[in-house]
C-alpha positions, 0 to 999 in steps of 0.5 A: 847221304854222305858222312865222316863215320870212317874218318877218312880211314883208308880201306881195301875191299876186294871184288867191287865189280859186283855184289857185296863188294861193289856195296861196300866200297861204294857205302864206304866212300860215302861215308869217307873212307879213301877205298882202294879196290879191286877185281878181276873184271876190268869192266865191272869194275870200272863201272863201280868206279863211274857211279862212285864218282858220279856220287862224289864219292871216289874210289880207286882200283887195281884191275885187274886183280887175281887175288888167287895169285900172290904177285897180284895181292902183293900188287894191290896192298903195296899200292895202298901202303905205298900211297897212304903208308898204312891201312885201316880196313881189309873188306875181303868180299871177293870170293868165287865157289862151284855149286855142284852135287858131290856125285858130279863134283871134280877135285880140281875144278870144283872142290879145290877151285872154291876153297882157293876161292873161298879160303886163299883169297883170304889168307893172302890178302891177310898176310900181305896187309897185316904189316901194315894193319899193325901200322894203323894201331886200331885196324878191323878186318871184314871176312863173309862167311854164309849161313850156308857155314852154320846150316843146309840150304835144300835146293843148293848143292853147295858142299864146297862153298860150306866148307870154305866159308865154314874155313872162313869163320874159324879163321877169322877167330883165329885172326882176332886172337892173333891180331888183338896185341896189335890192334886189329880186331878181325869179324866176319859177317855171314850173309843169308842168299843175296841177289847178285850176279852170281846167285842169279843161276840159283834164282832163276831155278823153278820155285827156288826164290820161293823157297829160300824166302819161304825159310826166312823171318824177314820175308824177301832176299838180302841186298848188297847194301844190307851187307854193306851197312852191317861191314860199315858199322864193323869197320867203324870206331863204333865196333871198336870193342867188337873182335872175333864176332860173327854176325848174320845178315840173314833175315833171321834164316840161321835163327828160325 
């Protein structure tokens, strides 16, 4: 199913190799947004690439891509705003978190790799595009914080991912105060445990996949699409009131 409900706006959206930002870019390009993504995997992201074009929804890329390095992220919004002069849509759903208990957590590659991963990914790619956000005059800015931003999850030794993705929902906040004069509204979207490539270690653990289920409303673990429908209708002018807001994609986990 394609359609116009993104006006052809012109949307960034950062790791399309895998996961949420893979769903997104491609749901996005369906319904006619001109994508640029990105990510650090060459070949993943080709990938996503091919199926958008076997779809008839093209995307485009900038790969690799290390969004932990300014250059990079400079790279990749310059070539958007140098293309199109102007931007729409930030989708930042790259992100990357150490899942380790704190006994066995080290400072630089655990605690500070996951909120660079987590939290200065964000900034960056934030400040780089806000000149042209401003531009657009009616921009939406999509973070991914987590239930894990609001709640425990037994089985996960996620300290520094709570953390950063708790970083990542007072942030948006904040981004959506400082963005209204100009226009852009700022969301975030906190998603319940996802099948992806990076949860797959988690769910291959003993029992695991039981037990997470177990803990929700809607008895089974979220898709990249459900989260790609729930940042369509943010990025659309259908949430064109709809600013520093947090919504859970979560098959009711947070609220049980």
């Amino acid at each position: 199913m394609k359609s116009n409900r993104l006006g052809s706006k012109v949307a960034i959206v950062t790791g399309i190799g895998n996961g949420i930002g893979r769903g997104c870019a491609l749901l996005f390009a369906r319904h006619g947004a001109k994508v640029i993504g990105c990510d650090i995997n060459v070949a993943t992201a080709d990938v996503t690439m091919r199926d958008a074009s076997v779809n008839g929804a093209p995307i485009e890329s900038v790969h690799p891509c290390d969004l932990t390095k300014p250059e990079d992220v400079r790279m990749l919004i310059g070539y958007a705003a140098e293309k199109y002069g102007h931007i729409d849509v930030l989708v930042n759903a790259a992100a990357w978190g150490a899942f380790v208990p704190i006994e066995q957590m080290d400072y630089e590659q655990h605690w500070k790799r996951t909120l660079t991963g987590e939290l200065d990914i964000v900034f960056l790619a934030c400040k780089e595009a806000w000149p042209y956000l401003k531009k657009s005059g009616k921009a939406s800015i999509i973070n991914f914080a987590s239930a894990n931003a609001y709640q425990a999850l037994e089985g996960s030794p996620a300290l520094a991912h709570c953390a950063g993705k708790g970083g990542v929902l007072a942030m948006t906040r904040q981004l959506a105060l400082e963005g209204a004069p100009h226009g852009i509204r700022a969301n975030s979207i906190s998603p319940g445990l996802v099948e992806t490539e990076a949860t797959k270690g988690q769910l291959q653990q003993p029992g695991f996949r039981e037990a997470v289920t177990e803990k929700h409303m809607l008895k089974r673990l979220g898709q990249p699409e459900d989260l790609a429908w729930a940042a369509l209708f943010l990025a659309s002018d259908e949430a064109s009131w709809i600013t520093a807001a947090d919504l859970a994609v979560d098959g009711g986990a947070t609220k049980w």
